[in-house]
C-alpha positions in Angstrom: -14.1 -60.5 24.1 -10.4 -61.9 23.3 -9.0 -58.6 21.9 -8.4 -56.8 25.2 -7.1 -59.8 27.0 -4.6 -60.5 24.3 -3.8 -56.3 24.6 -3.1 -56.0 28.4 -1.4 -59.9 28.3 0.9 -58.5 25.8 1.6 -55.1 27.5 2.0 -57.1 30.6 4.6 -59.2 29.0 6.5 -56.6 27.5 6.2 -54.8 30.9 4.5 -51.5 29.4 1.3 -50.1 30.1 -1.6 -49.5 28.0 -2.4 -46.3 26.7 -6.4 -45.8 25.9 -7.4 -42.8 24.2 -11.1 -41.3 24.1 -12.2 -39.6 21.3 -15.8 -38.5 20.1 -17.1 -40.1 16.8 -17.8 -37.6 14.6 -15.7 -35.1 16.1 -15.3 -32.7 14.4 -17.1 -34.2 11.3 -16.9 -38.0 10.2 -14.2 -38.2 7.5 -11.6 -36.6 9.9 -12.5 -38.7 12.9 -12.3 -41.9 11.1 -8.9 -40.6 10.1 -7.9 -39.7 13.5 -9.4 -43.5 14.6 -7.0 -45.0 11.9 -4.1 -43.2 13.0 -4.1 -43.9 16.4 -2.6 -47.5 16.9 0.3 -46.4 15.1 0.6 -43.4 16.9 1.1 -45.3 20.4 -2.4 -46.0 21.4 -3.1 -49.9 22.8 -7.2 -49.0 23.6 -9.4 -46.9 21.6 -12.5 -45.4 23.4 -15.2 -43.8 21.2 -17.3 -41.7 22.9 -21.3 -42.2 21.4 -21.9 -38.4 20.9 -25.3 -37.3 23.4 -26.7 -33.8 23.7 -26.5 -34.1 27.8 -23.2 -36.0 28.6 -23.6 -35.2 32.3 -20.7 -37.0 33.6 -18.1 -34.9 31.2 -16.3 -31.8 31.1 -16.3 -28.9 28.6 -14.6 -29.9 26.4 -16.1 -33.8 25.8 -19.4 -32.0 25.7 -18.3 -29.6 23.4 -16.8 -32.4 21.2 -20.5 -34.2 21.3 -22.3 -30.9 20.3 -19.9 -30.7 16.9 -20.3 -34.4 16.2 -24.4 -34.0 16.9 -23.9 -31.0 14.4 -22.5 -32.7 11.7 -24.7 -35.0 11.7 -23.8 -38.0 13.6 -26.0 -40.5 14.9 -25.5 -44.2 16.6 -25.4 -45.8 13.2 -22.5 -43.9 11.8 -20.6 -44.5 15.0 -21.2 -48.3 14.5 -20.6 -47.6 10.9 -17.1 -46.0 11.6 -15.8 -49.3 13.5 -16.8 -51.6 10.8 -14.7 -49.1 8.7 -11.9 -49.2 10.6 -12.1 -52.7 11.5 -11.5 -53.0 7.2 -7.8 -52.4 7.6 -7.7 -53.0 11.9 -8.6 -56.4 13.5 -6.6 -56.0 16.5 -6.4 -52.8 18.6 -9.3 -53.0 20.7 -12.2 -50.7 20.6 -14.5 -49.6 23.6 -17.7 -47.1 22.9 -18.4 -45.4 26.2 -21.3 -43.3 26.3 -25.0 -42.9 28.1 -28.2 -45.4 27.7 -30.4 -42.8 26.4 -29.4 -43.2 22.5 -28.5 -46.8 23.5 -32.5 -47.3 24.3 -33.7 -45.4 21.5 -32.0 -47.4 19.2 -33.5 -50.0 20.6 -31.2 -51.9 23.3 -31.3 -55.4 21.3 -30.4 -54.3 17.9 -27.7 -52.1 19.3 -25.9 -55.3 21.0 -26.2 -57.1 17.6 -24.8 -54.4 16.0 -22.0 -53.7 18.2 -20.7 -56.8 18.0 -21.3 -57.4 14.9 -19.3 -53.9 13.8 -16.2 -55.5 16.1 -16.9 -53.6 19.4 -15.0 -55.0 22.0 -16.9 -53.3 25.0 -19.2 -50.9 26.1 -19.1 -48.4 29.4 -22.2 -46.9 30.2 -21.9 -44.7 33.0 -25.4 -44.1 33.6 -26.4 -47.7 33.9 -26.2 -49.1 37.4 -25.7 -52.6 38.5 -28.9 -53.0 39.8 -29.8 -52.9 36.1 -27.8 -55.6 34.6 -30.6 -56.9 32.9 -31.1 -53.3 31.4 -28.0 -53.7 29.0 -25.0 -55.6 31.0 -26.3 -59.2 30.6 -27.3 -58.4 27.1 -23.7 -57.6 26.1 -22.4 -60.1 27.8 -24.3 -62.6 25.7 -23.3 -61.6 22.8 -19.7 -61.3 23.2 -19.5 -57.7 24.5 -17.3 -56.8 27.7 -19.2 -54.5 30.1 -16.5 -52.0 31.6 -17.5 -50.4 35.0 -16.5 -47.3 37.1 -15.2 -47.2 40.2 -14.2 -43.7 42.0 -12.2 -42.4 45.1 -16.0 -42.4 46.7 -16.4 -46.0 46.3 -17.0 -48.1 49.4 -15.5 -51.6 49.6 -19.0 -53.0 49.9 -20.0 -51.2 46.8 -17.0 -52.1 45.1 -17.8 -55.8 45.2 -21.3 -54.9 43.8 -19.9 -53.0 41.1 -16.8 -56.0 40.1 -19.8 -58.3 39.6 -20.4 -58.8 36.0 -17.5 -56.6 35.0 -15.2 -57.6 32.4 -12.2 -56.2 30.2 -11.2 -53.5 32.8 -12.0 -51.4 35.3 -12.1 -48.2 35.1 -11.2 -46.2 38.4 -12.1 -42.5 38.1 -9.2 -40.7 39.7 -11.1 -37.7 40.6 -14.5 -37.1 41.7 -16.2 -34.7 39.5 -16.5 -34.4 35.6 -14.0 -35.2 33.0 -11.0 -32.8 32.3 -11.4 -30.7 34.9 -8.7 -31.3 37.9 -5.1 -33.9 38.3 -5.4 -36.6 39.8 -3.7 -37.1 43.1 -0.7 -39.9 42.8 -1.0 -41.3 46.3 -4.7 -41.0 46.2 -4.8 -43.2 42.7 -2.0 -46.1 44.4 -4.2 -46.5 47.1 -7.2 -47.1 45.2 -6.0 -48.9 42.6 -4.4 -50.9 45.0 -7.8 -51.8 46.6 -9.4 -52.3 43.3 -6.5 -55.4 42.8 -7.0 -56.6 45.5 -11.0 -57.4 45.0 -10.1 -58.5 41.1 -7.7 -59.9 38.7 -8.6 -57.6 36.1 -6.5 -54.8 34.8 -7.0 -51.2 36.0 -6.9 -48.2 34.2 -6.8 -44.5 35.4 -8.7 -41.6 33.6 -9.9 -37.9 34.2 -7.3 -35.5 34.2 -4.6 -37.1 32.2 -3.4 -34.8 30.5 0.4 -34.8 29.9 3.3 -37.3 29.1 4.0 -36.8 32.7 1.0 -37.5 34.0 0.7 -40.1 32.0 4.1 -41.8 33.2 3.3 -41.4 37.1 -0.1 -42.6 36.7 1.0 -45.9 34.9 3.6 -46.5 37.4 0.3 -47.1 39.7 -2.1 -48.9 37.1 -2.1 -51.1 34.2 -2.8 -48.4 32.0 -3.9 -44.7 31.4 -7.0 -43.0 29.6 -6.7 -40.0 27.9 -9.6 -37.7 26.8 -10.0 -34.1 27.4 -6.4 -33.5 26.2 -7.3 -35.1 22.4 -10.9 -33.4 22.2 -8.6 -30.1 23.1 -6.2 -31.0 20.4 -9.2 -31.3 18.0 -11.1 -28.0 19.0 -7.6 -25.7 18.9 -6.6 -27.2 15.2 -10.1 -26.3 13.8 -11.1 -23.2 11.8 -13.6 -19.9 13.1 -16.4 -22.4 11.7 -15.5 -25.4 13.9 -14.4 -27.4 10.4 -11.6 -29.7 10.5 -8.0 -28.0 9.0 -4.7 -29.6 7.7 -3.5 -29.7 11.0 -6.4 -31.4 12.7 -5.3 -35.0 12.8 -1.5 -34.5 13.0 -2.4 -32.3 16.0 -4.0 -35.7 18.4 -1.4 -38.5 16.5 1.2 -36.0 17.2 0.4 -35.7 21.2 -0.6 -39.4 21.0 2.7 -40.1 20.2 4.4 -37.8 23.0 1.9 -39.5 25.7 2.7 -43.4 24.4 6.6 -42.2 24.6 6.7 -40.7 27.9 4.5 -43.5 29.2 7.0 -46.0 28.7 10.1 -43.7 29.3 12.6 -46.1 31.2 
């Protein structure tokens, strides 16, 4: 659970903000998303998020669900995901990695040996967005045990009563949904994101970090300003789908295409 303390402690200290960057495993095919994985701590990213691919990702855009359909396609499944951190973890034992998904292929796996598993790959924390804390027991307290941060939502809709419900348990981050809706889909509204975030500090001494609708350097920049740190998804998945060939395969300029705009996010993040 040490990895993303040390992360945002050291961003802190060095007065930068964390950049986390979602991509699907598998996306577009394995090979080329464990290179993509491998390339991105270099390429300015603090966080990776790994989205565990699901036929009926309800809470994402287009574009994520397009990225689960070609990961599903090639012929990924929750055992190469956890296969591809213990990969990276091979050459990688410090940039933090989150899997944020749905229970459905969490419970099919089954729940318990998908903890063990995690952790044992080096996962650093899970966000489930479909699992309530009313259900703790479900899967939260479970991670918890063995090591496992469990990273919650919060949104513009959020009530401070139901904030305080939601904080309980949470760990790592939180991560406040700057738009109500589904992923990629609309920016997020500055003065809208201080005030929440704001709220969200006041309730809890963990870090806070913005996502849905990031899309640009600029973005990026004004929403750090706000938060102590920025997720990106929908732009990378976009990066992947416009790089690939008539028959959704990966091309030369697959991976360069994400590291490339990774890099232009990270720099423009931390502009003075």
């Amino acid at each position: 659970m040490q990895r993303l303390a040390r992360t945002f402690a050291g961003l802190a200290e060095a007065k930068k903000k964390a950049l986390v960057t979602f991509t699907t495993a598998g996306d577009p095919d394995y090979a080329t998303s464990l290179e993509i994985l491998k390339g991105l701590p270099k390429a300015g990213a603090n966080v990776l998020e790994i989205g565990m691919p699901f036929s009926d990702p309800m809470a994402d855009g287009p574009a994520i669900q397009r990225s689960s359909q070609r990961a599903l396609k090639a012929g990924q499944t929750m055992g190469r995901t956890l296969e591809m951190v213990r990969s990276f973890r091979e050459t990688d034992s410090e940039t933090p990695i989150v899997l944020m998904g749905y229970y459905n292929p969490i419970y099919v796996f089954p729940t318990d040996r998908f903890v063990a598993e995690a952790a044992g790959s080096g996962v650093d924390g899970l966000i489930v967005v479909d699992v309530p804390p009313e259900a703790d027991d479900e899967l939260c307290l479970p991670a918890l045990e063995a090591g496992l941060n469990f990273i919650r939502l919060t949104a513009p809709t959020t009530t401070d009563k139901r904030l305080e419900r939601v904080l309980t348990n949470t760990s790592g981050f939180v991560y406040y949904v700057s738009i109500t809706g589904i992923t990629g889909t609309r920016a997020p509204d500055l003065a809208a994101v201080e005030r929440n975030v704001s709220r969200i500090k006041a309730k809890t001494p963990l870090p806070v970090v913005v996502g849905f609708g990031v899309r640009t350097p600029g973005q990026a920049k004004a929403i750090a300003s706000a938060a102590d740190g920025v997720v990106v998804g929908s732009a990378l998945v976009d990066a992947i789908a416009q790089s690939l060939d008539d028959a959704q395969r990966a091309t030369d300029l697959t991976t360069r295409a994400v590291l490339d705009l990774v890099e232009q996010l990270s720099a423009g993040m931390n502009a003075a």
